[in-house]
C-alpha positions in Angstrom: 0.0 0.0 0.0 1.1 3.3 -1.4 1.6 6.5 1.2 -1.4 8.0 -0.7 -4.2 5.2 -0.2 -2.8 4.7 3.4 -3.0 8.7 3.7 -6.4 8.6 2.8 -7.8 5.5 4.4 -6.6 7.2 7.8 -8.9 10.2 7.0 -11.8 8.2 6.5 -11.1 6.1 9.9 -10.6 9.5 11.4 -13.8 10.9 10.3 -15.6 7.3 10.9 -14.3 7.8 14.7 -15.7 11.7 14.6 -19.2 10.3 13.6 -18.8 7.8 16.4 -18.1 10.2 18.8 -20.5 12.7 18.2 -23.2 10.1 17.8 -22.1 9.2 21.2 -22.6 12.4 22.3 -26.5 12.5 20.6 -29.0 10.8 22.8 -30.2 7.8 21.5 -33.1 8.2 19.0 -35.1 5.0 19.8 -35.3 3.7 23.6 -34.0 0.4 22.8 -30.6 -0.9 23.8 -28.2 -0.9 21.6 -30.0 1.2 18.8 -28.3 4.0 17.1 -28.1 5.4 13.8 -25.2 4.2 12.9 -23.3 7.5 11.6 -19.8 5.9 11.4 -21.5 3.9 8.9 -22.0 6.6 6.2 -17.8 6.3 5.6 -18.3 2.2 5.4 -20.8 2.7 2.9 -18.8 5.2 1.4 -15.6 3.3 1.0 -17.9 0.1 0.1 -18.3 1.8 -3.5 -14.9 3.9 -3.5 -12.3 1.2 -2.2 -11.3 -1.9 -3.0 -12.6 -4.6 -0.5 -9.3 -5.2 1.4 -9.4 -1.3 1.3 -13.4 -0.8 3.0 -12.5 -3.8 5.8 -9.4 -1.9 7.2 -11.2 1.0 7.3 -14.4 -0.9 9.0 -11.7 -2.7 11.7 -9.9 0.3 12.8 -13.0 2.3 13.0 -14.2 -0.7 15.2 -11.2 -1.5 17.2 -10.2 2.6 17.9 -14.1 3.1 18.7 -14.2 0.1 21.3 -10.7 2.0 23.1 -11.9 5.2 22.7 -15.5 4.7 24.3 -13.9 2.4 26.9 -16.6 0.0 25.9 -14.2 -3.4 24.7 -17.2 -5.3 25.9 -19.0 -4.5 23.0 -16.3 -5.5 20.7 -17.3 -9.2 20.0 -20.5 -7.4 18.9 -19.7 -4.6 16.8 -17.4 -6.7 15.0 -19.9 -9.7 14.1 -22.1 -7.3 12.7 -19.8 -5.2 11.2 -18.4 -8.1 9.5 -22.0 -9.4 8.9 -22.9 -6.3 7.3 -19.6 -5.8 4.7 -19.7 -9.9 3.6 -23.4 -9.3 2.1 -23.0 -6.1 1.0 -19.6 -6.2 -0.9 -22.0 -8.5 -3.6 -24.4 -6.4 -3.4 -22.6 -3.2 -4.4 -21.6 -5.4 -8.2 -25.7 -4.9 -8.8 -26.6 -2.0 -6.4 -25.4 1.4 -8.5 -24.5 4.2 -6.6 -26.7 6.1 -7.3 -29.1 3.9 -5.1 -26.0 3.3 -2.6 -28.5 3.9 0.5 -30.5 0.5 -0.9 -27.3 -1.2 -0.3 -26.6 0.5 2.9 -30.3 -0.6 3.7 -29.3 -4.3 3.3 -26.4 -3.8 5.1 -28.3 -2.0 7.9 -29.8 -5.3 8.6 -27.5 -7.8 8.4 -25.5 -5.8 11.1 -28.3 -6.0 13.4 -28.5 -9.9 12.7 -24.9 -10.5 13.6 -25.4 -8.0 16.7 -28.1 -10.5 17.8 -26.0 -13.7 16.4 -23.3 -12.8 18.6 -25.5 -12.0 21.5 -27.3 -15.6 21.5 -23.9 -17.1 21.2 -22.6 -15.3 24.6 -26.4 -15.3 26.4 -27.0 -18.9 25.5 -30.7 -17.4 25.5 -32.6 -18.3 22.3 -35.1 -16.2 23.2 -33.6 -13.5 22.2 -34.6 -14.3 18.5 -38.0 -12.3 19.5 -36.3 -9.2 18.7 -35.5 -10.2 15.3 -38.4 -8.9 13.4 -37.8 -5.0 15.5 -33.9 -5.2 14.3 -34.6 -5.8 11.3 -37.2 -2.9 10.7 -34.7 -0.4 12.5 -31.7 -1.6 10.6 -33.6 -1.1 7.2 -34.5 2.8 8.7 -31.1 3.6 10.3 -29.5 1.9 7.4 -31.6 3.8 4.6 -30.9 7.3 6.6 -27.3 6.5 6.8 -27.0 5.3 3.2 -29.0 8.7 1.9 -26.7 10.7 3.9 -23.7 8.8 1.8 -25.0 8.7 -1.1 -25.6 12.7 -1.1 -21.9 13.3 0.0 -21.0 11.0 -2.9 -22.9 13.0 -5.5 -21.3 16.3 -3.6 -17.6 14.5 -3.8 -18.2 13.3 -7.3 -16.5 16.5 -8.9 -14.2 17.2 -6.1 -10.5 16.3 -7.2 -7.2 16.8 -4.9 -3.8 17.8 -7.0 -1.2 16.0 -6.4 2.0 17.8 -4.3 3.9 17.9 -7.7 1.3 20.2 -9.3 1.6 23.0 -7.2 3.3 26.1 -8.4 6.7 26.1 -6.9 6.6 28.1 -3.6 9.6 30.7 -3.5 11.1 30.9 0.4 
């Protein structure tokens, strides 16, 4: 990896981590624990259709990992990471028949399978099947939080779409 793409995949897990934050900060919208928009997301999404695949799960881990140290919370690591993880192996195929201009349908998807590896991974530590009643309201909130999130990416993508950096060697020469 060039010092350009690893320049630029730290951004986006630096602003991943600033959504995280602040949507820490926000109270949560729906009185259920454990539900949250998601706002680190809109960079996952993002990456999903600007990065390569190796390039979207670094992004996803260190947003994951970082978030877990900064929060304090490594409890809900095994969590975060089965639905993150969930949520990038079915959408990565779904991105090949999902254009982006209807990114937040993908981001929908993936809204939902993160919820289903979030539960997964809490019936694996709970041994408590009975947590599969929940199913039907994570997968309802995952398709909202997931639509919002993926709008909200797909309208910085159409913003970004004409936004182009120079490279270092194109700038005038500065005189000292």
């Amino acid at each position: 990896m060039n010092t350009k793409n690893f320049t630029r995949l730290a951004l986006l897990t630096a602003l991943s981590l600033i959504l995280f934050a602040a949507e820490m900060a926000l109270p949560a919208p729906i009185p259920v624990p454990g539900a949250k928009l998601g706002l680190a997301n809109v960079v996952t999404v993002w990456a999903l259709y600007h990065c390569t695949a190796k390039e979207t799960l670094l992004v996803l881990l260190a947003r994951i990992l970082l978030g877990a140290l900064l929060s304090g919370n490594a409890g809900a690591l095994i969590f975060s990471l089965s639905g993150g993880l969930l949520c990038l192996a079915g959408t990565l195929p779904l991105r090949r028949v999902i254009p982006e201009r209807r990114l937040w349908l993908c981001s929908a998807a993936g809204g939902a399978l993160h919820n289903v590896g979030q539960l997964a991974a809490a019936i694996a530590v709970t041994k408590t099947a009975g947590l599969l009643s929940y199913l039907p309201f994570l997968l309802v909130s995952g398709i909202v939080c997931g639509s919002l999130t993926g709008q909200i990416a797909q309208q910085t993508s159409a913003r970004l779409r004409y936004y182009r950096t120079r490279d270092r060697d194109d700038l005038p020469a500065q005189n000292l």
